[in-house]
C-alpha positions in Angstrom: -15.2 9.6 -21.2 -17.9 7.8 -19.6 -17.7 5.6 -16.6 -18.9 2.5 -18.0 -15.8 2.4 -20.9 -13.1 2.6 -17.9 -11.9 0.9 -15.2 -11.9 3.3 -12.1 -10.5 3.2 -9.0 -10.5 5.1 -5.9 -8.2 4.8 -2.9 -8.0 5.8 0.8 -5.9 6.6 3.1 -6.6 4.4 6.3 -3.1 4.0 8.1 -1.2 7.1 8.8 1.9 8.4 5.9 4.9 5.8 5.7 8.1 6.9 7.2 10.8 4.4 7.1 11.1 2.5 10.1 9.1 0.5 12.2 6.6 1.3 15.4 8.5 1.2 18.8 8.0 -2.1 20.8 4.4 -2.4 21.0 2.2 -1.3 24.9 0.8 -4.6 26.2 -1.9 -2.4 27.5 -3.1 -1.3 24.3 -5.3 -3.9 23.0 -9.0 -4.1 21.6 -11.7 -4.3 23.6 -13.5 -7.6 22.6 -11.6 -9.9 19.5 -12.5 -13.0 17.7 -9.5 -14.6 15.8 -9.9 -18.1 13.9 -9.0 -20.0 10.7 -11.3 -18.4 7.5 -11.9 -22.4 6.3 -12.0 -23.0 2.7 -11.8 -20.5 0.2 -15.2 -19.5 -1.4 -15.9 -18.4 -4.9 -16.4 -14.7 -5.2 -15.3 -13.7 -1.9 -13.6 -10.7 -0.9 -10.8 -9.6 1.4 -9.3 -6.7 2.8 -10.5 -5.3 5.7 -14.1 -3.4 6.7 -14.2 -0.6 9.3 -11.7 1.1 11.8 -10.1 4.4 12.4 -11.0 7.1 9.7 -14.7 5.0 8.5 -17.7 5.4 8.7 -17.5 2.6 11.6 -14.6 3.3 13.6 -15.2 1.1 16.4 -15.2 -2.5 14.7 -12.9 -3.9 12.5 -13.6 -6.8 10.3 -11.2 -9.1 8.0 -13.0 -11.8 6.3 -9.8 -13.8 5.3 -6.1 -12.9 5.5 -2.4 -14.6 5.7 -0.4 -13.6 8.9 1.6 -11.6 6.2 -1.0 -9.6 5.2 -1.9 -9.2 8.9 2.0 -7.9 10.1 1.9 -5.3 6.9 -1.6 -4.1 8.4 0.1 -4.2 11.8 3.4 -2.8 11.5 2.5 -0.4 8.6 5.7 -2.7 5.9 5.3 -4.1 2.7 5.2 -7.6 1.7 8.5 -7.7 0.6 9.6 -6.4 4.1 9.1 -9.7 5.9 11.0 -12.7 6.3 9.7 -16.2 7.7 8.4 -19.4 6.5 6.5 -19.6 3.1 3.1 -20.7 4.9 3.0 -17.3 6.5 1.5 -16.3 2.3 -0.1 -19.5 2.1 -4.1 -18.4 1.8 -5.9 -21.5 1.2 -4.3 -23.2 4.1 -3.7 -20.8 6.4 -6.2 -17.8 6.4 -7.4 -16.0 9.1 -10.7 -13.8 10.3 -10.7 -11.2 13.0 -13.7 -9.9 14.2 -12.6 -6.8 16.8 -14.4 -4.1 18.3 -12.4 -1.2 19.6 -12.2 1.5 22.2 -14.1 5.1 21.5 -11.8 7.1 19.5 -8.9 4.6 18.7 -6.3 6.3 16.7 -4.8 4.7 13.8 -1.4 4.2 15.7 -3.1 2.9 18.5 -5.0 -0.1 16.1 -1.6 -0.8 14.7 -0.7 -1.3 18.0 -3.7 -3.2 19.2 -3.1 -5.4 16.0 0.3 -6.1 17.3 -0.3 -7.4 20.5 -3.3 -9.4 19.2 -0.6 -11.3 17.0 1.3 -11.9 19.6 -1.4 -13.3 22.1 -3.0 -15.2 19.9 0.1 -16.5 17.3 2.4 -16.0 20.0 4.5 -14.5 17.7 8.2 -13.8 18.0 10.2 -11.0 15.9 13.1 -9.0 15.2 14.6 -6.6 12.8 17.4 -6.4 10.6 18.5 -3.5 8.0 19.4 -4.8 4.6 20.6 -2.7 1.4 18.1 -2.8 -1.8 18.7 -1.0 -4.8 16.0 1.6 -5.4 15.4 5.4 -6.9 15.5 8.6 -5.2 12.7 11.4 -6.0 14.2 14.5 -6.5 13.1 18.0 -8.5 14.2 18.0 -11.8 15.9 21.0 -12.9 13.3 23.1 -14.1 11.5 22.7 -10.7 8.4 21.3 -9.4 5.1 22.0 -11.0 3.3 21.4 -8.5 0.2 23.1 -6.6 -0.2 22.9 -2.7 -4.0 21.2 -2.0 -6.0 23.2 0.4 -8.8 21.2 1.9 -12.6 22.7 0.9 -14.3 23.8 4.1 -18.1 22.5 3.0 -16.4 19.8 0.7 -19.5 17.8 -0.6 -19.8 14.0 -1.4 -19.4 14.0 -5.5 -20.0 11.2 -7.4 -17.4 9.1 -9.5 -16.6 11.3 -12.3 -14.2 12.2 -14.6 -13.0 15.4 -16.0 -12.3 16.4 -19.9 -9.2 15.2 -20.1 -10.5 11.7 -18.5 -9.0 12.0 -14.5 -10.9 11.3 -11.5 -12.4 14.0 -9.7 -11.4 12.9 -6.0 -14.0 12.8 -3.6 -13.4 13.4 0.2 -11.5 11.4 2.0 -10.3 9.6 -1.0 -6.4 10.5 -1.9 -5.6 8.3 -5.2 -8.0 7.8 -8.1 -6.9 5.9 -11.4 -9.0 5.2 -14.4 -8.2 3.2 -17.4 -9.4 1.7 -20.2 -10.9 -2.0 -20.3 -9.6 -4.6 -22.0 -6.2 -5.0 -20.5 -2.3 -4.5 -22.3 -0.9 -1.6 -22.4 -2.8 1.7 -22.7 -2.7 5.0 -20.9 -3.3 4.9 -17.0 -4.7 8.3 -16.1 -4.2 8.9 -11.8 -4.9 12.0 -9.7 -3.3 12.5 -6.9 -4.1 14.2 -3.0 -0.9 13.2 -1.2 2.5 14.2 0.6 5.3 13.2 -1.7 6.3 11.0 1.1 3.0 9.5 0.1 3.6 9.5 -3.4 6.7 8.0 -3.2 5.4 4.9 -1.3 2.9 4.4 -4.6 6.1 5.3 -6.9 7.1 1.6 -6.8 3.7 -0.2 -8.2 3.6 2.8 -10.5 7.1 1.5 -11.5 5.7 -1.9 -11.7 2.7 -1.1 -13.7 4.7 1.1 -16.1 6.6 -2.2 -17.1 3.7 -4.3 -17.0 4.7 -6.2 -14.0 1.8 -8.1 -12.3 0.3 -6.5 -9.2 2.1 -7.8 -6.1 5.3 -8.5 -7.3 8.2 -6.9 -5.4 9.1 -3.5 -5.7 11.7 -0.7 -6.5 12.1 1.4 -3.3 11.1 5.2 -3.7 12.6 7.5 -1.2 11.5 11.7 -0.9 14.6 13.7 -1.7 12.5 16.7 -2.7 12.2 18.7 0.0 8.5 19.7 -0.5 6.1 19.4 2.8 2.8 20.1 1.6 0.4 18.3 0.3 -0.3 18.6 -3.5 -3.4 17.2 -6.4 -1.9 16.7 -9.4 -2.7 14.3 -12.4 0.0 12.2 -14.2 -1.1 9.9 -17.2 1.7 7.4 -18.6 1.2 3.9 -20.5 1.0 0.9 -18.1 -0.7 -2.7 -17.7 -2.6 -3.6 -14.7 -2.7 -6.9 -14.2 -2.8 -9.4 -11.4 -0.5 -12.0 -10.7 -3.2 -14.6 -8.9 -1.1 -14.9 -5.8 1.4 -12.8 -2.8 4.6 -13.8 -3.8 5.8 -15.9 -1.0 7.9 -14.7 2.4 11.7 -16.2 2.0 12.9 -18.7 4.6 15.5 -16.9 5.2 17.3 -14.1 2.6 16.2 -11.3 1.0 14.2 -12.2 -2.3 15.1 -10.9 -5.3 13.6 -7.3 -5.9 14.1 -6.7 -9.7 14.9 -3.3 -10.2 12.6 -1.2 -12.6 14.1 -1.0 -16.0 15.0 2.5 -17.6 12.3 4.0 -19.6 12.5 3.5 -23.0 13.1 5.9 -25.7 10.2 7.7 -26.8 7.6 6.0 -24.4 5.1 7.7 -22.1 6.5 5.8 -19.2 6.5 6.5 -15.5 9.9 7.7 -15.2 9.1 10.4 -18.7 5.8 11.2 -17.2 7.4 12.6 -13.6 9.8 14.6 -15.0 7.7 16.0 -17.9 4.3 16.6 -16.0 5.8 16.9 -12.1 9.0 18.5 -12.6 10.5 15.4 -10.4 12.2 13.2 -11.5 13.4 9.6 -10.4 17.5 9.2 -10.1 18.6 5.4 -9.7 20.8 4.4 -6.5 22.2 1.4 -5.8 21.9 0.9 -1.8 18.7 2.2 0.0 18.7 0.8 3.6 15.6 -1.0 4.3 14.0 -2.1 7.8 13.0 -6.1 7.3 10.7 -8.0 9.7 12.2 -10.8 10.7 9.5 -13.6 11.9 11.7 -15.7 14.6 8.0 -17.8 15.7 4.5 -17.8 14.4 1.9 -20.7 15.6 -0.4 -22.2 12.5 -3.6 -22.0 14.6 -4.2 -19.0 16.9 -5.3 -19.6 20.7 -9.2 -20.0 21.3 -11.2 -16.7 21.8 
């Protein structure tokens, strides 16, 4: 399979595995070393987002985030998912109310440490005001299936070389250093088979299982998610491939932070007879397999204040 009759993707790991939970109250002292924060302005055509440099890049001592919502920001900053935080709907709201951050951090900054930084940044600058609550959310548990993991424990290469994007005969992505996902599929959108290879911890995996979920239905990207939670008891980390049918597609916006509730998490619907799904794929290519509960405990982010216009630099 060539490159140019797929869509590939590779992805990174840049903050450190999920656990559940949420960073202990933030060190005031911990703070980057010079930081620029101001409205992004209007939206312009063809620009991207995310975020450029930091711990584990190839420039680890600046950061820079061309445009992001003060939700995207707090899932950066306290390590949560969109669905995790609570406050008014502007706090999604791109057009009107996107931000830039321009920082430049202290020699070897760990990633726990920018999380931090990123924290007390929002606070200066937003003076931003939060607490948590634990709510119930129906979810799936990861467990081995009975005929136990097939699985192989990932040794990291001691001259491990920079490959190019590739693909293997059975059309998976060769992973590259560094890199810890890689999907490829083909163009043209619908349904058709997704084809991922995987470097990760299971606890990993499982924070991935839910957009799998998601894309296994056809659900667009960013929509909330099913919560996954490691009950397998494996501690290594493991490469593996899993293929199953799936639609990638984008929903245009964030779904927007509730006022005050919980929003409604659909739960992912059982895989249907006969179907290369998500759920068929784990327990037929893993040896896992993906048991349905009804109450997982999940740590929200409450936001009590946030201002609409940070301070001046």
């Amino acid at each position: 399979m060539k490159l140019g009759s797929i869509v590939a993707l590779f992805l990174t790991a840049f903050l450190a595995p999920w656990t559940p939970g949420f960073a202990q109250a933030a060190d005031s002292n911990v703070t980057f070393e010079v930081a620029s924060v101001k409205p992004a302005g209007p939206l312009v055509s063809g620009e991207t987002g995310g975020m450029r440099g930091g711990p584990g890049t190839d420039d680890p001592a600046r950061i820079t985030i061309p445009r992001a919502t003060l939700s995207d920001l707090l899932t950066r900053a306290y390590d949560v998912w969109f669905d995790q935080i609570s406050g008014p709907a502007r706090l999604n709201d791109l057009s009107a109310y996107g931000y830039r951050i321009d920082a430049t951090l202290p020699p070897n900054t760990t990633r726990e440490q920018f999380r931090l930084m990123l924290q007390n940044l929002l606070a200066e600058r937003f003076h931003l005001r939060l607490h948590h609550e634990t709510r119930t959310r129906p979810g799936y548990e990861l467990v081995v299936a009975s005929g136990g993991p097939k699985l192989k424990e990932w040794t990291p290469p001691t001259n491990a070389a920079a490959d190019k994007p590739s693909v293997d005969g059975s059309g998976f992505l060769r992973l590259p250093p560094g890199a810890t996902v890689g999907f490829v599929m083909p163009r043209g959108g619908g349904m058709a088979p997704i084809r991922m290879t995987h470097r990760e911890t299971m606890a990993m995996f499982c924070r991935g299982l839910g957009a799998d979920i998601n894309i296994s239905n056809g659900t667009p990207i960013g929509s909330p998610q099913a919560r996954v939670v490691d009950k397998t008891g494996l501690i290594g980390t493991y490469e593996f491939t899993l293929e199953f049918s799936g639609s990638i597609r984008s929903s245009g916006t964030m779904p927007s932070a509730p006022a005050g509730g919980e929003p409604g998490v659909p739960l992912a619907s059982d895989p249907a007879e006969g179907a290369p799904d998500i759920f068929t794929a784990v327990e037929k290519q893993l040896g896992l397999k993906l048991v349905k509960v009804r109450d997982l405990p999940l740590d929200m982010l409450i936001v009590d204040n946030a201002d609409k216009a940070p301070t001046e630099n």
